[in-house]
Structure formats: C-alpha cells, structure tokens
C-alpha positions in Angstrom: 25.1 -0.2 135.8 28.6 1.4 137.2 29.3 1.2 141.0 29.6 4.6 142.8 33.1 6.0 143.4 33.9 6.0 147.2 34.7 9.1 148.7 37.4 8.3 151.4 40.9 8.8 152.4 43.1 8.1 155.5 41.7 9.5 159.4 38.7 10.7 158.6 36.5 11.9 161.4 33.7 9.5 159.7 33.5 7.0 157.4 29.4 6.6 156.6 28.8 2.5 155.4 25.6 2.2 153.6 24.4 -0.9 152.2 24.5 -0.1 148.1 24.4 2.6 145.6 20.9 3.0 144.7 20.2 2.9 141.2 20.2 6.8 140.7 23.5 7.0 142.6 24.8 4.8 139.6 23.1 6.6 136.7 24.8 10.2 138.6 28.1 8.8 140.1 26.7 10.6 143.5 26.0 9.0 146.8 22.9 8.7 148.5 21.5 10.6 145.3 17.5 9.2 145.2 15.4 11.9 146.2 13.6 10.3 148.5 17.2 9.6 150.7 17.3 11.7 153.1 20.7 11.2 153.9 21.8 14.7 153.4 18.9 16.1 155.6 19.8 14.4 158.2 23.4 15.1 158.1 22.4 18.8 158.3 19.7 18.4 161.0 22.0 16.2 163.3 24.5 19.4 163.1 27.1 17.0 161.3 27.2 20.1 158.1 26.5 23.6 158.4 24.2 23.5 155.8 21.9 20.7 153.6 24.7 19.3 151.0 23.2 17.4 147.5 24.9 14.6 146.6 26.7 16.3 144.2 28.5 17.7 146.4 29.4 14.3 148.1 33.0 15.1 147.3 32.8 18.2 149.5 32.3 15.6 152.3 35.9 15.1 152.4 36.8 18.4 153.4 34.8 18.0 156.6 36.7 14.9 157.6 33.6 12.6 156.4 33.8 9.8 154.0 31.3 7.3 152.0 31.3 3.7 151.2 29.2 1.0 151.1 29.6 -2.7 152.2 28.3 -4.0 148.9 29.8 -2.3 145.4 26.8 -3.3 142.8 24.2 -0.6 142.4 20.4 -2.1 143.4 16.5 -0.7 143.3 16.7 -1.8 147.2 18.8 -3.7 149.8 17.1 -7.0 149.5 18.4 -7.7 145.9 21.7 -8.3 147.2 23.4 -11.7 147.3 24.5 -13.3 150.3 27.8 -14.4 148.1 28.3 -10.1 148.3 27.8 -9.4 151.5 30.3 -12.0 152.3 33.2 -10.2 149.5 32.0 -7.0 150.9 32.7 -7.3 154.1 36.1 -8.7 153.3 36.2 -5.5 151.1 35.1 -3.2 153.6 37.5 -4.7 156.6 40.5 -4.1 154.5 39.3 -0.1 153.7 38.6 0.4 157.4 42.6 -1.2 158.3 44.0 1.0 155.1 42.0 4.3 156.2 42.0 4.2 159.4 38.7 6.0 160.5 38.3 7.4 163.8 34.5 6.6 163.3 33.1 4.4 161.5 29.0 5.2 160.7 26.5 1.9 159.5 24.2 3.5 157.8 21.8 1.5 158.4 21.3 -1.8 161.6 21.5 -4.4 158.5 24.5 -2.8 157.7 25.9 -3.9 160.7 24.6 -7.0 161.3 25.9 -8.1 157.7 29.3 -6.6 159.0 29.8 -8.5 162.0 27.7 -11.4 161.9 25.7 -10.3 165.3 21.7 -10.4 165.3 21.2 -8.4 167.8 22.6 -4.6 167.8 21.6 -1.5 169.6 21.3 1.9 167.7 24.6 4.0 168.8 28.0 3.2 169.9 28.9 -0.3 170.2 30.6 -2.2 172.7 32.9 -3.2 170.7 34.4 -2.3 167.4 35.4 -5.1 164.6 38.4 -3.2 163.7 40.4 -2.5 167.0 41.3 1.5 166.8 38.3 2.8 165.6 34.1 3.4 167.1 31.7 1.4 165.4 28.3 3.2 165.5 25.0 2.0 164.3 22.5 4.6 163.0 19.0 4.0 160.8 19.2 3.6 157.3 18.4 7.2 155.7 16.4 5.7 152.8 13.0 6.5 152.7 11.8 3.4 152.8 12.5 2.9 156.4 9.7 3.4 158.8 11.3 6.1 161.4 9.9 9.5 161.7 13.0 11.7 160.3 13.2 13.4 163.8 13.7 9.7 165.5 16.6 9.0 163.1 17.8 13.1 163.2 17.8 12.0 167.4 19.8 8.9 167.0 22.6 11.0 164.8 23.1 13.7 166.9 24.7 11.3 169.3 27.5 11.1 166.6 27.7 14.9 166.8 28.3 14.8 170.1 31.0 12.1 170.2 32.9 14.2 167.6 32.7 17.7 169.8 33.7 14.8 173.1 
C-alpha cells in the first residue's frame, strides 16, 4: 500500500491532522476518500467550502488556504492498527511540518489525534489552551470517520466554531 500525498504548503488558513490514510485513500491517492468519511460533508455543512468537495478534489483544498496531513504516513483499515513506534516518528514528523509550514490553524481531526500529539489525556473539543507549536491554534474536532459515534450535526456543531475563528 502507498501513503497518501499531503496536500500542504506554507500559511495556510488550516492544516486538517487526521490520524491515517484509510485504505481506499491509498488505493485512490485521495484523502479522506472512504465513502463512509464524511469529511467533506462536514467541511461544507460547517460553512468551511461553498459547496460538498470529493476527495478528488482534495487538491482544490489548497486554493482555499486548507491543507491535509496525517500524524501517521502508513495507510490502515482503522486507527487502532497503528503502532505506538509510529505515533512516536509521526509526531516527530508532524512537529517539523507544522515549524516548516507555518499554519495559522492547525485542525485534529479527530481527540486521539491530539492526544497522540501532545501526550495529554485529557482534551476538550475546540480551541486549546495552549498550542504545541508556539505561533499557531491548535483545535481539536471529532474524527469524521464513520465509525465514530456522533450524530453528524454534533460534529457539523463543533466545526463551525473553526468557521467562526477564521471570519474572527
């Protein structure tokens, strides 16, 4: 399986973290591209696009001052099949993206996301108190895989508050 090409470049408005590429993201080269991700619909929902993207229009992203990486490079069925050995490279990984890039925002898809980021147990959904990498907002949002338990209009809730910081 191939990993997933990151979309990213220097200041973007966003820079979404998920935890892997799923294994259709590998087979297409397309983030957040299993069907039952809803990723993209809540994107559009949360007023963060002006319309419902496909991943294969990921690229497009870019354009909007959004970005996509994940914490962990090798492409999975789900999250749990990752190594702890990883998570520990990937955060390494990730920390020197975020210095390089420079996001204004950075977006963890997903509280595990987080927690395998900074090494704390306990984290709120939203804006936290305090980012790893000084210079930028760290914000912790649900997972978007549908898998996870949340009504899509809980989730839809907690990303509109990233819309908002981006019109503050």
């Amino acid at each position: 399986m191939k990993p997933v090409r990151d979309r990213i470049k220097k200041d973007l408005k966003i820079l979404f973290v998920g935890f892997n590429p799923s294994i259709r993201s590998s087979e297409t080269g397309h983030h957040f591209a299993n069907p039952n991700n809803r990723f993209w619909k809540i994107l559009h929902e949360a007023g963060l696009t002006t319309r419902k993207f496909q991943a294969v229009e990921d690229d497009l992203l870019l354009d909007l001052g959004y970005g996509i990486t994940n914490i962990v490079s090798r492409p999975t069925k789900a999250a749990d099949e990752i190594t702890k050995e990883e998570y520990i490279k990937g955060k390494e990984i990730l920390k020197q993206k975020i210095v390089s890039f420079r996001p204004g925002i950075v977006c963890y898809v997903g509280k595990g996301v987080y927690q395998q980021f900074s090494g704390k147990k306990t984290v709120p959904w939203g804006i936290q108190e305090e980012a790893i990498i000084k210079g930028t907002i760290d914000f912790v949002a649900p997972s978007s895989s549908g898998l996870v338990r949340m009504k899509v209009e809980e989730i839809v809730e907690i990303y509109k508050k990233l819309s908002e910081l981006l019109q503050q």
